[in-house]
C-alpha positions as CSV (number, residue, x, y, z in Angstrom):
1,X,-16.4,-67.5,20.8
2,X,-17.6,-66.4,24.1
3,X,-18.5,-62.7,25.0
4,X,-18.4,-61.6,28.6
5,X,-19.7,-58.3,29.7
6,X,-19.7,-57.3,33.3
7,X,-21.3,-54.5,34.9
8,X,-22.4,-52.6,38.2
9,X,-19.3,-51.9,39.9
10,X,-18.5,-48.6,41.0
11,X,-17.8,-46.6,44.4
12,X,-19.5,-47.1,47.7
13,X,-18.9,-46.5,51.4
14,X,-17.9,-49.7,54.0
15,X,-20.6,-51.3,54.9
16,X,-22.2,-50.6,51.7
17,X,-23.6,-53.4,49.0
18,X,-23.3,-53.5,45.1
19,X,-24.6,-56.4,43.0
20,X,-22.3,-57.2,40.1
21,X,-23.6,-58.5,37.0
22,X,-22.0,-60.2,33.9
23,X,-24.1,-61.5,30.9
24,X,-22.5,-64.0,28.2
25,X,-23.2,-64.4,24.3
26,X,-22.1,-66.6,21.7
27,X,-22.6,-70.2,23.6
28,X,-24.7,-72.2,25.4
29,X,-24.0,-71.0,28.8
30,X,-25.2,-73.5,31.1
31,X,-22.7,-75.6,29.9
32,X,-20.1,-73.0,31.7
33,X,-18.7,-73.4,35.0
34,X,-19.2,-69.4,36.4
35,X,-16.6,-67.2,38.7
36,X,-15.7,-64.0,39.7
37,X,-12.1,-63.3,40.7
38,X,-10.8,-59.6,41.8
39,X,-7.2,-58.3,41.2
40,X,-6.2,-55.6,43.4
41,X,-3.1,-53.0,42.4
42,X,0.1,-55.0,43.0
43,X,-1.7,-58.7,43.8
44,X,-2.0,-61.5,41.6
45,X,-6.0,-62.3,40.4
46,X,-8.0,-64.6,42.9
47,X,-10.9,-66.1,42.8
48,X,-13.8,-64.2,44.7
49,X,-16.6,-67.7,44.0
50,X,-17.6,-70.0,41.5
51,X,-21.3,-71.2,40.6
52,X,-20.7,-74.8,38.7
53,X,-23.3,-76.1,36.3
54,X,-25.3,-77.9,38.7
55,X,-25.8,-75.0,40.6
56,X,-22.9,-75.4,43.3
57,X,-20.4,-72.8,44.7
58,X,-17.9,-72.2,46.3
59,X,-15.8,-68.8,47.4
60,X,-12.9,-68.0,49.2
61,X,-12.6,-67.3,52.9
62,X,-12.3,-63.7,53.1
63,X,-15.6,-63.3,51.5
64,X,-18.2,-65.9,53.1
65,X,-21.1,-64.7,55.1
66,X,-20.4,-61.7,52.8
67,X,-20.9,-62.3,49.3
68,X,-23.2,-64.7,47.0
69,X,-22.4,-65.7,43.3
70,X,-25.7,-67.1,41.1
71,X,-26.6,-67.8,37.7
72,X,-29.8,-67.0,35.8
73,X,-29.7,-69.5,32.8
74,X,-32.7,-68.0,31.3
75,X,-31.0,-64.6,30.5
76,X,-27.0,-65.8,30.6
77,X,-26.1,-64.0,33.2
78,X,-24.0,-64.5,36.5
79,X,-24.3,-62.2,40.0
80,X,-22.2,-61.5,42.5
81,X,-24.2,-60.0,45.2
82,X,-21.7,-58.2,47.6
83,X,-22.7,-56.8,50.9
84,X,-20.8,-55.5,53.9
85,X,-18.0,-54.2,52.0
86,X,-14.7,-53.4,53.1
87,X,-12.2,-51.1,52.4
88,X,-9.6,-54.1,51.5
89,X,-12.5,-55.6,48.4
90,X,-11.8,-52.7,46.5
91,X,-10.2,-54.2,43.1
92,X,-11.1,-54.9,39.5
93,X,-13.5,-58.0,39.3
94,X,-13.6,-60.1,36.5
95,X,-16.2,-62.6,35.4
96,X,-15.1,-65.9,34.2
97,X,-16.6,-69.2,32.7
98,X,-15.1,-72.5,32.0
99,X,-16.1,-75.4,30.2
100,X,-13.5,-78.6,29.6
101,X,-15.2,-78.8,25.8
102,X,-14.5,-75.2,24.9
103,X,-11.8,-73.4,27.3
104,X,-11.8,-70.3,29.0
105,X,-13.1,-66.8,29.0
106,X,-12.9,-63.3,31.0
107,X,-14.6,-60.2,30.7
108,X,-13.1,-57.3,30.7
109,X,-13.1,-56.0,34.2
110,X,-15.1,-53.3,36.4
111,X,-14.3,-51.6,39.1
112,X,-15.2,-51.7,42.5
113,X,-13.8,-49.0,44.9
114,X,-14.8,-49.4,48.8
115,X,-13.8,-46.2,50.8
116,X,-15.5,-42.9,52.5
């Protein structure tokens, strides 16, 4: 079983940065395919960017140029660095990792609130 913690969210003005953090337990976790997806009040979960195992990403449209997802294998743990923030990334970010040999996981959330 697969433990995922995040943390570092919180409040900060636009134009402001945060770096979100999320460390797994209980597995190998390079074997995990990483992501961070938000959920705002009243919208569906999306996904912010993924870090496969390689080392790849990818991340949606609304965040590039913006925001960078990476992995540190040595202390199982995934980043979201986040910088220019704006009013419409406030949400609840989750971290996520996937693997086809042993399913999926999520933390349980932390909050990010962009506003003055």
């Amino acid at each position: 079983q697969l433990q995922l913690v995040e943390s570092g969210g919180g409040l900060v003005q636009p134009g402001g940065s945060l770096r979100l953090s999320c460390a797994v337990s209980g597995s190998i976790f390079s074997m995990y395919s990483m992501g961070w997806y938000r959920q705002a009040p009243g919208k569906q979960r999306e996904l912010v960017a993924r870090i496969f195992r390689g080392g790849s990403t990818n991340s949606d449209d609304s965040v590039k140029g913006r925001f960078t997802i990476s992995r540190e294998n040595a202390k199982n743990t995934v980043y979201l660095q986040m910088n220019s923030l704006k009013a419409e990334d406030t949400a609840v970010y989750y971290c996520n990792a996937v693997s086809v040999e042993h399913g999926a996981y999520w933390g349980q959330g932390t909050q990010v609130t962009v506003s003055s």
